[in-house]
N, CA, C and O atoms as CSV, one atom per row, in Angstrom:
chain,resi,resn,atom,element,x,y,z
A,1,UNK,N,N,92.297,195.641,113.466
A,1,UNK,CA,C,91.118,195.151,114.078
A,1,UNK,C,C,91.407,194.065,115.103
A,1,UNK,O,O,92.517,193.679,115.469
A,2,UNK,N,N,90.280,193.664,115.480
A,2,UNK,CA,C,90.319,192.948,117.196
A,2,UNK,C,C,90.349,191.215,116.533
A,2,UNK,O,O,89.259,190.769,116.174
A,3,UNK,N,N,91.028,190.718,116.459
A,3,UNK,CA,C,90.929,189.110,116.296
A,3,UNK,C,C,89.751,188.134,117.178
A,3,UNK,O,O,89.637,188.201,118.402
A,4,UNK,N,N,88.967,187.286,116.349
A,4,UNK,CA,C,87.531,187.283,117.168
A,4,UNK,C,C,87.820,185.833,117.659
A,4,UNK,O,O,88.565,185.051,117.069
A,5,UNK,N,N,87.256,185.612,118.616
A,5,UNK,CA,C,87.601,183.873,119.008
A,5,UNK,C,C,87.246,183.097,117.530
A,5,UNK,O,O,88.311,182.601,117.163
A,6,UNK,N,N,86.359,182.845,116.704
A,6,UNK,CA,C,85.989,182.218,115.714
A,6,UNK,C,C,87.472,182.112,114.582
A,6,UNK,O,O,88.016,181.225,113.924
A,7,UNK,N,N,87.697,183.656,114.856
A,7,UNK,CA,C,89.357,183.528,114.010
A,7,UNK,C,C,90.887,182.704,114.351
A,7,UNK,O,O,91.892,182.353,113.732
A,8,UNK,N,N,90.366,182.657,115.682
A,8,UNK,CA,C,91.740,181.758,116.738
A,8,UNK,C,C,91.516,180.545,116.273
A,8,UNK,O,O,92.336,179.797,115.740
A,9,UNK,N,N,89.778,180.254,116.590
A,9,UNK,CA,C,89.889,178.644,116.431
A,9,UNK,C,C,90.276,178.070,114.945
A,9,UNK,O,O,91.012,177.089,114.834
A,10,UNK,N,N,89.714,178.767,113.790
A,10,UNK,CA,C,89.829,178.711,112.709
A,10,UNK,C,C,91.377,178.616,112.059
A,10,UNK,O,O,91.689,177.871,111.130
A,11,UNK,N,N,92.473,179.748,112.919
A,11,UNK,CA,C,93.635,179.862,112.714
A,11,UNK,C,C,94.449,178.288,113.053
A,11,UNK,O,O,95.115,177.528,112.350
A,12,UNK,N,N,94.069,178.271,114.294
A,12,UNK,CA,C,94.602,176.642,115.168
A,12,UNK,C,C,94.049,175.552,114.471
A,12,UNK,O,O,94.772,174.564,114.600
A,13,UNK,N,N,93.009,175.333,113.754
A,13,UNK,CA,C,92.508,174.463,113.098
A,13,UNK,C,C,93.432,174.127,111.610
A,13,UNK,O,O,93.716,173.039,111.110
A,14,UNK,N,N,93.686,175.228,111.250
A,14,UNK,CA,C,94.611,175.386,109.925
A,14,UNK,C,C,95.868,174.814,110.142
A,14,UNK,O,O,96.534,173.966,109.549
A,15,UNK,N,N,96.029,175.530,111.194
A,15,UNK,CA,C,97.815,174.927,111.689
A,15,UNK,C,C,97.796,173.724,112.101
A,15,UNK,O,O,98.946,173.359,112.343
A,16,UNK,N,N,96.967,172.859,112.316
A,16,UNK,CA,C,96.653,171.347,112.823
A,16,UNK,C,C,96.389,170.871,112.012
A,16,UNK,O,O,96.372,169.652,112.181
A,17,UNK,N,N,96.064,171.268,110.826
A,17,UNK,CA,C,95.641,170.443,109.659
A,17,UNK,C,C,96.816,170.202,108.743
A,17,UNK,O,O,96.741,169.292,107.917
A,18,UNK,N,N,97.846,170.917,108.829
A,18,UNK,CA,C,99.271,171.281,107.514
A,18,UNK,C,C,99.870,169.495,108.212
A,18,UNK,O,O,99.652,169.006,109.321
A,19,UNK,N,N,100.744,168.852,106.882
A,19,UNK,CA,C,100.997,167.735,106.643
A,19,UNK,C,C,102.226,168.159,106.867
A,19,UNK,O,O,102.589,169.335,106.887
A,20,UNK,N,N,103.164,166.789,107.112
A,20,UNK,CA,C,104.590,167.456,107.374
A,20,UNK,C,C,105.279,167.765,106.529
A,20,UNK,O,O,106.272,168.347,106.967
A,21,UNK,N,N,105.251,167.614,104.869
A,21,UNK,CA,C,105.660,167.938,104.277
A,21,UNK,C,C,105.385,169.420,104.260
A,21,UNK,O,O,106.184,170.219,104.749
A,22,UNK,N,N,104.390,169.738,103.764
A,22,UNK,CA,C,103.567,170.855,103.912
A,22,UNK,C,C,104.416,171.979,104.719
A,22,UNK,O,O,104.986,172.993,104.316
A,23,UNK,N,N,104.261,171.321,106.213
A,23,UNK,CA,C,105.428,171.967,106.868
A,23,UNK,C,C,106.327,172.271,107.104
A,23,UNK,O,O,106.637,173.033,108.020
A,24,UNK,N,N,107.416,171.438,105.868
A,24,UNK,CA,C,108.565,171.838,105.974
A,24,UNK,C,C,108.931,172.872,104.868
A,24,UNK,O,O,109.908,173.611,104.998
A,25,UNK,N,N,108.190,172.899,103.871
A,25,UNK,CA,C,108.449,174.291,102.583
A,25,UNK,C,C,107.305,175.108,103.269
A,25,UNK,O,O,107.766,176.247,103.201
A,26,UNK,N,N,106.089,175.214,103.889
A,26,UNK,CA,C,106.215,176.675,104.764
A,26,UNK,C,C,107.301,177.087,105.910
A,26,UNK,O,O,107.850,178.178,105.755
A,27,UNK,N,N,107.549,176.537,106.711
A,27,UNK,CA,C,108.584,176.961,107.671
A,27,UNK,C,C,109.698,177.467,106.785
A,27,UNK,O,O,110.685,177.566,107.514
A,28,UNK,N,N,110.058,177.898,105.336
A,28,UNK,CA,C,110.388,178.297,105.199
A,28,UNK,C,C,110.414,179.868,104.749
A,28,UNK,O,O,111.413,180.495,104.396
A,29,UNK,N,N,109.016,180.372,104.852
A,29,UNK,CA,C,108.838,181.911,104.159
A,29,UNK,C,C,107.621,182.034,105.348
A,29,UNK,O,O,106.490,182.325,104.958
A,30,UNK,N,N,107.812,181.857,106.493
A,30,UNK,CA,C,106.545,182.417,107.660
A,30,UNK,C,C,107.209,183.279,108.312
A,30,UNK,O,O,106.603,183.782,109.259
A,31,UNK,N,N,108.566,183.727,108.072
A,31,UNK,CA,C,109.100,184.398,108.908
A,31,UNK,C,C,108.782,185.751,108.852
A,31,UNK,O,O,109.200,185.969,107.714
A,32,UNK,N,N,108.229,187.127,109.347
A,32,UNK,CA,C,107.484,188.231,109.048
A,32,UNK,C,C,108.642,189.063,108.048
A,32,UNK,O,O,108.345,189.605,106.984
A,33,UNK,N,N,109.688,189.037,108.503
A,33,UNK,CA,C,110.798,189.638,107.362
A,33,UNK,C,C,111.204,189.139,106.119
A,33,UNK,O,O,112.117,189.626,105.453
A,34,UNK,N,N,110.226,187.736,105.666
A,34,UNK,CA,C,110.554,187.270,104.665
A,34,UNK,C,C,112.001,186.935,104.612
A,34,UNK,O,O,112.804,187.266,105.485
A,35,UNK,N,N,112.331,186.166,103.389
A,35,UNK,CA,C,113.397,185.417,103.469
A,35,UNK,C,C,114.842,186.111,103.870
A,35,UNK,O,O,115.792,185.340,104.006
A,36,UNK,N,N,114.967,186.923,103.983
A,36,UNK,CA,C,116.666,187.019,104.972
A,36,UNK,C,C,116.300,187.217,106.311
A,36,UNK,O,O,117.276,187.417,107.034
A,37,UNK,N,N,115.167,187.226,106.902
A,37,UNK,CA,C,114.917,186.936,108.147
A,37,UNK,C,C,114.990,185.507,108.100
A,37,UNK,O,O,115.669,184.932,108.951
A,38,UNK,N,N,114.454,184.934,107.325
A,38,UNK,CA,C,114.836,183.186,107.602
A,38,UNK,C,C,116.287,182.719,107.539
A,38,UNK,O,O,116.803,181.736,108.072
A,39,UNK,N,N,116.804,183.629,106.786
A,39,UNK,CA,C,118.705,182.882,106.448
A,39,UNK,C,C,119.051,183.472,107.845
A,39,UNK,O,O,120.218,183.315,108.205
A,40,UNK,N,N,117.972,184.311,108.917
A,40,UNK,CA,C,119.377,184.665,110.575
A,40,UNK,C,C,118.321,183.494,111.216
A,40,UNK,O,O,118.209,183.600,112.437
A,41,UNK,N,N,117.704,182.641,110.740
A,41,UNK,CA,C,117.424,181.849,111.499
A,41,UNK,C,C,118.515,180.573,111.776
A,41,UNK,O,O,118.661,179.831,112.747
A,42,UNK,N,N,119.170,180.661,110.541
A,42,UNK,CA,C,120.021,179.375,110.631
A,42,UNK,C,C,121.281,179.579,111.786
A,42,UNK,O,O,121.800,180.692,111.874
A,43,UNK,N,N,121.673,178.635,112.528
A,43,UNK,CA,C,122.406,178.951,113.429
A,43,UNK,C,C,123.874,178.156,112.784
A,43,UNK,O,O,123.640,177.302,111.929
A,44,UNK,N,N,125.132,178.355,113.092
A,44,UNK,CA,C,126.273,177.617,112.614
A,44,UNK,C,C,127.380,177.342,114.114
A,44,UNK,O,O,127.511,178.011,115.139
A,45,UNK,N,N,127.959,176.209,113.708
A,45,UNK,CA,C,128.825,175.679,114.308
A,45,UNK,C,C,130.141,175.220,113.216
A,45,UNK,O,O,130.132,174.928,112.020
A,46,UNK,N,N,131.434,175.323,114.408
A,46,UNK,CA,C,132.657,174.892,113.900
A,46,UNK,C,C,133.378,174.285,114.894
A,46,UNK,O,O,133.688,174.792,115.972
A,47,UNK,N,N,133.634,173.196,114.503
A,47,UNK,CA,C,134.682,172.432,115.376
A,47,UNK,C,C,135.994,171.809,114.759
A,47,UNK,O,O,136.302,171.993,113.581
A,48,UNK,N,N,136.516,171.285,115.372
A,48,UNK,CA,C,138.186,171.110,114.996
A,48,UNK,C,C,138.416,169.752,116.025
A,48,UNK,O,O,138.253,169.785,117.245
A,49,UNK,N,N,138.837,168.543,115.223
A,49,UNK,CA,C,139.643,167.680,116.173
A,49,UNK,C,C,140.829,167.256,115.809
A,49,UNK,O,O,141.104,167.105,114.619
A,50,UNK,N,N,141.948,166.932,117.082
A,50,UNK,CA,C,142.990,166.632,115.905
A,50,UNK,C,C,143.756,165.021,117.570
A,50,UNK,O,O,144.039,165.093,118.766
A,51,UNK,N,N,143.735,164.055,116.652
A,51,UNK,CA,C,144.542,162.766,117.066
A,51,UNK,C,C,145.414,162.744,117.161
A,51,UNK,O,O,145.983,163.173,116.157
A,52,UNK,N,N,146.393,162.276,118.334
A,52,UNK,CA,C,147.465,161.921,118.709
A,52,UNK,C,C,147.964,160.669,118.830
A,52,UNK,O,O,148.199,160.572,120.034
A,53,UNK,N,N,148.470,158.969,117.954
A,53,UNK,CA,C,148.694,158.260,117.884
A,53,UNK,C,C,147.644,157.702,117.680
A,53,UNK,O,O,147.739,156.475,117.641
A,54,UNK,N,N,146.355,158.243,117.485
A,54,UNK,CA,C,145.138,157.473,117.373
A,54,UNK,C,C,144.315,157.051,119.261
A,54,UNK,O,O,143.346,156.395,119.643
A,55,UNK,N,N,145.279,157.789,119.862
A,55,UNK,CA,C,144.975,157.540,121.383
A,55,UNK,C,C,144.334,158.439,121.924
A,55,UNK,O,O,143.307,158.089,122.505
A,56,UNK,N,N,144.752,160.099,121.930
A,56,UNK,CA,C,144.989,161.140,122.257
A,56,UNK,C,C,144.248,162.158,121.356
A,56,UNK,O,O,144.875,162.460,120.341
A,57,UNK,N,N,143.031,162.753,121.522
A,57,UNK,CA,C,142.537,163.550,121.032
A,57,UNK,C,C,142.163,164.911,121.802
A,57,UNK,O,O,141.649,164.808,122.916
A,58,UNK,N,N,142.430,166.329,121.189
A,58,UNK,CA,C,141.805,167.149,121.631
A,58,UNK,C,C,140.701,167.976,120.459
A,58,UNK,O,O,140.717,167.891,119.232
A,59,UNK,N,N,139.999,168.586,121.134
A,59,UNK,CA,C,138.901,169.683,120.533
A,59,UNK,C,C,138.509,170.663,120.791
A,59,UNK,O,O,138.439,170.930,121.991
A,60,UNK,N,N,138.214,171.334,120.127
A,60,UNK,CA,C,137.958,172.982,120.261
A,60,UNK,C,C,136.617,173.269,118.922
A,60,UNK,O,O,136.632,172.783,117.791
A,61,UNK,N,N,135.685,174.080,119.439
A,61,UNK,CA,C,134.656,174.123,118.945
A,61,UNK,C,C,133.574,175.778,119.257
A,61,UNK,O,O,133.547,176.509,120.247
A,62,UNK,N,N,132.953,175.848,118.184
A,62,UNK,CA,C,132.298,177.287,118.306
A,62,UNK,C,C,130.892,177.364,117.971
A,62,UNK,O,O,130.635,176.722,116.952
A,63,UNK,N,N,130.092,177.831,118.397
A,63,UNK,CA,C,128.443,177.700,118.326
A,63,UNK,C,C,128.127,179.301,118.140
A,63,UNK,O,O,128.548,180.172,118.901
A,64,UNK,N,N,127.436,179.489,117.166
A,64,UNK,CA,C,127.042,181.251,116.924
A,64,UNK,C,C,125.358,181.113,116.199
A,64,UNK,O,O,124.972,180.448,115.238
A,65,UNK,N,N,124.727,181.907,116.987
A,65,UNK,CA,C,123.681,182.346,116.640
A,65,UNK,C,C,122.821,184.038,116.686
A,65,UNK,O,O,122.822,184.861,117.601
A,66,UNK,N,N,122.299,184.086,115.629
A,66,UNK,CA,C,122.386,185.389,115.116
A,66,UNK,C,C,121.650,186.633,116.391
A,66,UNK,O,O,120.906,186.288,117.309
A,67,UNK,N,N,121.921,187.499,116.227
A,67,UNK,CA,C,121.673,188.429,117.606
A,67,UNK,C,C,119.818,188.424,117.938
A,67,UNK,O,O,119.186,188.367,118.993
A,68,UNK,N,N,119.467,188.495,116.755
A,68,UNK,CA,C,117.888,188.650,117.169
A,68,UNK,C,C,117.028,187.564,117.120
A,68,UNK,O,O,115.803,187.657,117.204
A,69,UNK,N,N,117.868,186.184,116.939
A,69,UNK,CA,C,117.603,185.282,117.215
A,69,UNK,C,C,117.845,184.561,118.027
A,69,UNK,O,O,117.665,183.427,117.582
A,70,UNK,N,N,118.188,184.535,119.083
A,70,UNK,CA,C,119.076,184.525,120.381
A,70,UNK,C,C,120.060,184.907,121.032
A,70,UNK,O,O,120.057,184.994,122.260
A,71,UNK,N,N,121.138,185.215,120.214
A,71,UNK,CA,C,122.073,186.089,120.365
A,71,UNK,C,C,123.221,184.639,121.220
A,71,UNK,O,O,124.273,184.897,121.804
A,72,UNK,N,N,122.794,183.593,121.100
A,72,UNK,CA,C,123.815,182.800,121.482
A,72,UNK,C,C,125.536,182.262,121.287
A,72,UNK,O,O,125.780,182.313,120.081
A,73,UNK,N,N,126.287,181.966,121.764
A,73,UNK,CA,C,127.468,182.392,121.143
A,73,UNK,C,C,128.705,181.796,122.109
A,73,UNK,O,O,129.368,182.513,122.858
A,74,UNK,N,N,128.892,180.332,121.948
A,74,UNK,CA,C,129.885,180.043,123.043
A,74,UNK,C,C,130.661,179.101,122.424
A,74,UNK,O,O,130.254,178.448,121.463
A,75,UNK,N,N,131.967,178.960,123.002
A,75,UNK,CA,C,133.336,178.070,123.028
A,75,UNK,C,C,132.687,176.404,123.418
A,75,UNK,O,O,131.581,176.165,123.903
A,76,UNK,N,N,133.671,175.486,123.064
A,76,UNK,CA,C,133.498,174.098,124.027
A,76,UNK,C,C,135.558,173.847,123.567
A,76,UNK,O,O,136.043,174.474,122.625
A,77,UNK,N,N,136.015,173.328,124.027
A,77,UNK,CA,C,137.081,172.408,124.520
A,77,UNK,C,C,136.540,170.969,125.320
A,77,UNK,O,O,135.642,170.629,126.090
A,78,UNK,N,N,137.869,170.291,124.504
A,78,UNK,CA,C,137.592,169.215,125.419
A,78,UNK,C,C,138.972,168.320,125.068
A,78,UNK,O,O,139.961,168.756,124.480
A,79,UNK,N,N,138.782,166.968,125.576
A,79,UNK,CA,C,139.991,165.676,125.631
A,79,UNK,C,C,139.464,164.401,125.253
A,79,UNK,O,O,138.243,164.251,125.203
A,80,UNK,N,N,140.110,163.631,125.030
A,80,UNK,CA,C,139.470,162.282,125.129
A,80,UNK,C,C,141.256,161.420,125.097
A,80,UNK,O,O,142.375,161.858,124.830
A,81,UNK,N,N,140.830,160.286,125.442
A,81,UNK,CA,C,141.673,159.460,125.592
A,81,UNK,C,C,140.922,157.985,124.696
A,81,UNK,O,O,139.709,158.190,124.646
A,82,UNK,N,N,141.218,156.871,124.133
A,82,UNK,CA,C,141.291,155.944,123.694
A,82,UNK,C,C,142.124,154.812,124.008
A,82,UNK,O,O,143.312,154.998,123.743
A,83,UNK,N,N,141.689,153.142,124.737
A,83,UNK,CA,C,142.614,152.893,125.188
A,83,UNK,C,C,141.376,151.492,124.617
A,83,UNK,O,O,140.237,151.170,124.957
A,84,UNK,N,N,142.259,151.044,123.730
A,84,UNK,CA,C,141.407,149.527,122.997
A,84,UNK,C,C,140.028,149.833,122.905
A,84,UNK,O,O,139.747,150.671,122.048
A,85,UNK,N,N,138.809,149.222,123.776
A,85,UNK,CA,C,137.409,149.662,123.278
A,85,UNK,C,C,136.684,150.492,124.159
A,85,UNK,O,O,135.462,150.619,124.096
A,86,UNK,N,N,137.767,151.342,125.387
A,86,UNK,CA,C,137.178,152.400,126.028
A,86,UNK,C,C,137.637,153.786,125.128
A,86,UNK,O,O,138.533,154.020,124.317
A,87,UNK,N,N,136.941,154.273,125.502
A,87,UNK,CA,C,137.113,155.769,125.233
A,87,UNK,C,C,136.545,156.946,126.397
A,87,UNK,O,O,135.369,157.060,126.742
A,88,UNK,N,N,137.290,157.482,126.719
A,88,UNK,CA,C,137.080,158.584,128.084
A,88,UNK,C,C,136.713,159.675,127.487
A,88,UNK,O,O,137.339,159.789,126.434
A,89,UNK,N,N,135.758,160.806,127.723
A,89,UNK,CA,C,136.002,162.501,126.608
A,89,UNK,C,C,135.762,163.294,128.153
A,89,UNK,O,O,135.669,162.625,129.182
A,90,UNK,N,N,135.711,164.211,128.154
A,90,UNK,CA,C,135.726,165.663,129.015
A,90,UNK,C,C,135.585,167.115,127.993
A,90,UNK,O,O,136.401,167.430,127.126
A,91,UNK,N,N,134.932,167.511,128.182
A,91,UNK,CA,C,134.296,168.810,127.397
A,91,UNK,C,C,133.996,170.085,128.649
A,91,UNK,O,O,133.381,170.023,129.713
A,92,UNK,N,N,134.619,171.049,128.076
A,92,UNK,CA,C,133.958,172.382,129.212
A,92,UNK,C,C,133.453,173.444,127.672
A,92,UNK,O,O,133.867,173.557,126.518
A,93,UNK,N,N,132.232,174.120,128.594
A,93,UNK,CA,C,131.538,174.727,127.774
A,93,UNK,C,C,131.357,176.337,128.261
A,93,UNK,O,O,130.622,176.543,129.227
A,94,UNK,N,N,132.007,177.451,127.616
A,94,UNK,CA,C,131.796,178.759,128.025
A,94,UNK,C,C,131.369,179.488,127.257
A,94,UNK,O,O,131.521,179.167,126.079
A,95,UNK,N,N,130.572,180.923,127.595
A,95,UNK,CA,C,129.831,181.451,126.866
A,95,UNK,C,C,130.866,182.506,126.523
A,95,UNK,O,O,131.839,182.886,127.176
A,96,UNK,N,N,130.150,183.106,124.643
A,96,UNK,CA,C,131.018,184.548,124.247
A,96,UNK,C,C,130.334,185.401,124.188
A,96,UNK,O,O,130.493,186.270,123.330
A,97,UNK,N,N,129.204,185.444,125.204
A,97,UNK,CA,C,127.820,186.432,124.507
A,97,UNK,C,C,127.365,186.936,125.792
A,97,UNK,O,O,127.725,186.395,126.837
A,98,UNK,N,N,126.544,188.008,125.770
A,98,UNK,CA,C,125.726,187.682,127.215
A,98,UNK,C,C,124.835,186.776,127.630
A,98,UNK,O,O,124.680,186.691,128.849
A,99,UNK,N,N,124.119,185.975,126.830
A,99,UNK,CA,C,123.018,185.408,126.687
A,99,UNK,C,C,123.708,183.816,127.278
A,99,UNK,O,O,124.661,183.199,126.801
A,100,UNK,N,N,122.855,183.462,128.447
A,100,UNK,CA,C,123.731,182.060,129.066
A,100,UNK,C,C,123.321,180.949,129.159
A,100,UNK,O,O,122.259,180.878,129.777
A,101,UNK,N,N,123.850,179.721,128.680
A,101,UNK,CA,C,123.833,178.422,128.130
A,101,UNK,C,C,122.944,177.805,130.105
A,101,UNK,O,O,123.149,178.245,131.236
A,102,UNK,N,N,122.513,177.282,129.867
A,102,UNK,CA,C,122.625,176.006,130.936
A,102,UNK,C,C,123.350,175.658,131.082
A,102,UNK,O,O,123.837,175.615,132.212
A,103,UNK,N,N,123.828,175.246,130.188
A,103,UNK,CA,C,125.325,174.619,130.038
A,103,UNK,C,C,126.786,175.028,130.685
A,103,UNK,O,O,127.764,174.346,130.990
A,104,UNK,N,N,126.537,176.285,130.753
A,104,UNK,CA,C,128.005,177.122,130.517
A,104,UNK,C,C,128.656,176.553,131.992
A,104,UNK,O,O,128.003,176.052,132.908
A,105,UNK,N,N,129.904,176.741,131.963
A,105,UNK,CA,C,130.834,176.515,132.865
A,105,UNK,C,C,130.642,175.146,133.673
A,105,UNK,O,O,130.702,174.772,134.844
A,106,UNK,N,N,130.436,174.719,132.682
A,106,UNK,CA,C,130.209,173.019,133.004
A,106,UNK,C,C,131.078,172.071,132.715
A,106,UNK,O,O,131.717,172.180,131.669
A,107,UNK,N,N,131.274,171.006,133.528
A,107,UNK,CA,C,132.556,170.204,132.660
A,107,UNK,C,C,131.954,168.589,132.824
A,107,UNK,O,O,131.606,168.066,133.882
A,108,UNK,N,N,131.940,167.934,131.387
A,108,UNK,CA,C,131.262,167.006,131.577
A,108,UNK,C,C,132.462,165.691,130.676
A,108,UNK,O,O,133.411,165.852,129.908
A,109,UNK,N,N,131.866,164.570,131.207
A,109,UNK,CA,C,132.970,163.361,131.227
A,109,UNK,C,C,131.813,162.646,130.597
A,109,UNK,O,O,130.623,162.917,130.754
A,110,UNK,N,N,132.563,161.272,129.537
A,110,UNK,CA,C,131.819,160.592,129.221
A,110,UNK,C,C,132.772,159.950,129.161
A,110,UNK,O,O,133.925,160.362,129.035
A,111,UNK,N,N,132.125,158.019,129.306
A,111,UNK,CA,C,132.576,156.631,128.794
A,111,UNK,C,C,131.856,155.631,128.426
A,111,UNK,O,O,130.886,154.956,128.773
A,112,UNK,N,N,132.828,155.772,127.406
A,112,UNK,CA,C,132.270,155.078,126.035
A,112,UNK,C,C,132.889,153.331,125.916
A,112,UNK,O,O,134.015,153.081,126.346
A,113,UNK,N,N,132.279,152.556,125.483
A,113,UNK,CA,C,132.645,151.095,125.397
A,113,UNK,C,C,132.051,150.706,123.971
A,113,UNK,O,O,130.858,150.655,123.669
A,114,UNK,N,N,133.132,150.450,123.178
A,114,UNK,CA,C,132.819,149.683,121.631
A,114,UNK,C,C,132.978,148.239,121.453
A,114,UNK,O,O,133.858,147.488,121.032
A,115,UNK,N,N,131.891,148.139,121.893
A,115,UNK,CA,C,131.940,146.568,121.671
A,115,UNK,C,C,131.303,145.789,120.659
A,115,UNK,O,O,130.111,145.770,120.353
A,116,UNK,N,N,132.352,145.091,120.136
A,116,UNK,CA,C,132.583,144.618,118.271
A,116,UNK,C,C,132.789,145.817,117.854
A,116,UNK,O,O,131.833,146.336,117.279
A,117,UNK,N,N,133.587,146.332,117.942
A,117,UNK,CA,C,134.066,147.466,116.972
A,117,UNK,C,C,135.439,146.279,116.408
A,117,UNK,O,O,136.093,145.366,116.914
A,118,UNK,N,N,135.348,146.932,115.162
A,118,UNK,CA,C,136.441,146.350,114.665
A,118,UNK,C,C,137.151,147.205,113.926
A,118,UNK,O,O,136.474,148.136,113.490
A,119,UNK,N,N,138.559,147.214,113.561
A,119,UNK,CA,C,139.342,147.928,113.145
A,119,UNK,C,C,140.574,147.547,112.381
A,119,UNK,O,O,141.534,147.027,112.949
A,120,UNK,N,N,140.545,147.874,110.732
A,120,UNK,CA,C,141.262,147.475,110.331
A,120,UNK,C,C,142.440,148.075,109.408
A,120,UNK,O,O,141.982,148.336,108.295
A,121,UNK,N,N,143.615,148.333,109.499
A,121,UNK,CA,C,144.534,149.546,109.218
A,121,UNK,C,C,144.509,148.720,107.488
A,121,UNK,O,O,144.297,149.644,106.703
A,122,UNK,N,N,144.601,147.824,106.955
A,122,UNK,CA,C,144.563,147.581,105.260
A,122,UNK,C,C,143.609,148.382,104.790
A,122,UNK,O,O,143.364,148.409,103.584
């Protein structure tokens, strides 16, 4: 059947009324496939860093999301350097999917300054 304006407003009224709690144990079973349609909602990441004198870091990292949920799916690399309370990073970001990042083939730099950082090897 035909959904009547009285049912829209009524619908939007409902959904404006749910508390956030409320909202967070429904957002879990609204999904039309019921719950293993909700477990391809979850998306996962893996990354890896590994230090070099405590100076010298590189990274490598993986982002996957499920096909009918975006189908997203890309690499990052990157560097950083550490030199007392700077820290330099550089990250490039490429896609493994068809589906394309904003991001992708981007290479981005950051600097960082810790000030009062303190550090103590005992």
């Amino acid at each position: 059947g035909e959904v009547t304006p009285d049912e829209v407003s009524q619908a939007v009224e409902d959904y404006q009324n749910i508390n956030f709690f409320s909202g967070i144990f429904q957002s879990f079973g609204d999904a039309p496939g019921g719950f293993s349609e909700e477990l391809r909602e979850f998306t996962w990441a893996l990354g890896t860093e590994y230090w070099y004198q405590d100076s010298f870091a590189l990274r490598a990292g993986y982002f996957n999301e499920a096909e009918e949920k975006g189908a997203r799916k890309f690499f990052s690399i990157g560097a950083g350097f550490k030199y007392n309370i700077v820290n330099v990073d550089v990250s490039y970001l490429f896609s493994a999917s068809k589906v394309r990042s904003p991001l992708e083939k981007t290479l981005r730099f950051s600097l960082v300054f810790n000030f009062g950082d303190t550090y103590d090897e005992n």
